[in-house]
C-alpha positions in Angstrom: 113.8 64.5 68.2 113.7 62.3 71.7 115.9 63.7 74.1 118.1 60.8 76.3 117.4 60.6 79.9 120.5 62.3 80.6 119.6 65.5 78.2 116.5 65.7 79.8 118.1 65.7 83.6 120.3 68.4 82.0 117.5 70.5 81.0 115.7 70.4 84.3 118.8 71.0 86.2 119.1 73.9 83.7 115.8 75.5 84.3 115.7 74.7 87.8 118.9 76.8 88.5 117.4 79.7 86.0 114.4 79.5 88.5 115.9 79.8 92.1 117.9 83.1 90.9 115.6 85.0 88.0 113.1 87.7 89.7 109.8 87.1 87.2 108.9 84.5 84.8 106.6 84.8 82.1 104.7 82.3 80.2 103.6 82.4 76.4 101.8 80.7 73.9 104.3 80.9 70.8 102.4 78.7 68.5 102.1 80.3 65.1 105.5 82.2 65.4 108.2 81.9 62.6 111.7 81.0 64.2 113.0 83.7 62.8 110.6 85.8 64.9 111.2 83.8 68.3 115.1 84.5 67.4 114.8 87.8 67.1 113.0 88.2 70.4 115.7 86.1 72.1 118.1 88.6 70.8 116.0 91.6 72.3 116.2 89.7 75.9 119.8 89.1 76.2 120.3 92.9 76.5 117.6 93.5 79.1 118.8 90.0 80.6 115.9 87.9 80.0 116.4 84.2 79.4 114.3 82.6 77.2 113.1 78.8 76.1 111.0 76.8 74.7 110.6 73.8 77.2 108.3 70.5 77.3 105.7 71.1 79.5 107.1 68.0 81.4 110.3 69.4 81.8 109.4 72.5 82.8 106.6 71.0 85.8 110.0 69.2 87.0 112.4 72.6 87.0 110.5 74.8 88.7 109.5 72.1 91.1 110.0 73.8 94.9 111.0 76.8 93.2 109.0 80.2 93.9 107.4 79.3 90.3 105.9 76.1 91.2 102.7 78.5 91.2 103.1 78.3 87.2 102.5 74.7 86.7 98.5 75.1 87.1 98.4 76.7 83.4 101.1 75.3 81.6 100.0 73.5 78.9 100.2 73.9 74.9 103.3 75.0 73.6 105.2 76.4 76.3 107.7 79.9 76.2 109.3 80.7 79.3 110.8 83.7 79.9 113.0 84.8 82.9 113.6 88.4 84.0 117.4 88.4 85.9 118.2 91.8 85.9 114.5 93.9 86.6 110.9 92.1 87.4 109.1 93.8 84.5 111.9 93.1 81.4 110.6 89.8 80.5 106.6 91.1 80.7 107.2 93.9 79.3 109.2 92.4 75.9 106.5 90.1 75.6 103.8 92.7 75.5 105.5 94.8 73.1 105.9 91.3 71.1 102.0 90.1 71.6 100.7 93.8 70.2 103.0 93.0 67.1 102.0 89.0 67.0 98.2 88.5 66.8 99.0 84.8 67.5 102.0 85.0 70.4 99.4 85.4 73.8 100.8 85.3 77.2 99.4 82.7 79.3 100.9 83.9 82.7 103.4 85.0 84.8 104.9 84.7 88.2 106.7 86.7 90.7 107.1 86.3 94.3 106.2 83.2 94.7 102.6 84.4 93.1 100.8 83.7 89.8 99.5 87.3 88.3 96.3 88.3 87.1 95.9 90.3 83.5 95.9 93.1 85.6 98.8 92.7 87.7 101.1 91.4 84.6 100.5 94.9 83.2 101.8 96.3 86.6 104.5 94.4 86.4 105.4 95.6 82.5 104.8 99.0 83.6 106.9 99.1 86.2 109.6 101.3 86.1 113.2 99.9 85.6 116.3 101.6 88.2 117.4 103.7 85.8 113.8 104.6 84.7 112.8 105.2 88.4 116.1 107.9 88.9 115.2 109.4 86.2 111.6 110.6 87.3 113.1 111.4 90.4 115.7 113.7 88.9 113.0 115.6 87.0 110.7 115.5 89.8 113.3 117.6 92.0 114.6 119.5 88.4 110.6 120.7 88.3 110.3 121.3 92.4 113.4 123.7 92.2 112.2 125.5 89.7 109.2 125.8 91.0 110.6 127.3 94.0 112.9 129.7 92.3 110.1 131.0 90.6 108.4 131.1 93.6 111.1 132.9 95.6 111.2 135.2 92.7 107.9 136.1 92.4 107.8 137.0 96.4 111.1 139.2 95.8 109.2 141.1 92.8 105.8 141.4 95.2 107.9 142.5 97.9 109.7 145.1 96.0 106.3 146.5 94.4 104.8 147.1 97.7 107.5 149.0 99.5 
């Protein structure tokens, strides 16, 4: 279906304002993948707020144009899926590597954040990262374990001291 000229400045606009405020973006090749499939995936990224489209390659060189994902236009091509992380860096690589290890034919093409296009390496980084709640979490059973560690400790030390006197 051709989109109008109007549709199309509509859609940049769109994406362009998606860009200036998301955290990450992620880029995928989704050729081979049912709609049903790409739905359900959508639905997955609403609740860790990850917005998600399938944009022309045109389009999308045009809305994140002097945005701090302008470093993604050097590998778009193909059939473009764009995902932006809102809420926490990692969402948006991190649903689409739990969705690539269940889709042989969905492969992520990039990502972006900072201003930076990531290497295989550092989009795994990025999907292993730790959300806030995640983070507090290991931070409240790293001091759970260190007090204990010290009760036992100050117990063992009572029990040493009373055996020697």
């Amino acid at each position: 279906m051709a989109l109008n000229f109007d549709k199309k400045k509509t859609i940049v606009s769109k994406i362009n304002q998606i860009s200036n405020s998301a955290l990450s973006a992620v880029i995928a090749n989704s050729q081979g993948i049912s709609v049903n499939q790409i739905n359900q995936l959508r639905k997955s990224g609403r609740k860790l707020g990850v917005k998600m489209s399938i944009v022309r390659n045109t389009l999308l060189s045009l809305g994140i144009k002097n945005t701090t994902f302008e470093c993604l236009k050097e590998i778009i091509k193909g059939s473009t899926f764009i995902a932006y992380s809102t809420h926490h860096p990692g969402s948006g690589v991190r649903l689409f590597k739990k969705f690539e290890k269940k889709n042989k034919q969905f492969k992520i093409t990039g990502a972006a954040f900072e201003g930076k296009l990531l290497s295989n390496l550092e989009i795994n980084q990025l999907a292993d990262m730790p959300t806030y709640e995640e983070a507090i979490a290991k931070l409240l059973l790293t001091l759970k374990i260190s007090a204990a560690g010290k009760l036992i400790y100050t117990l063992s030390a009572i029990k040493q001291k009373k055996e020697t006197s």
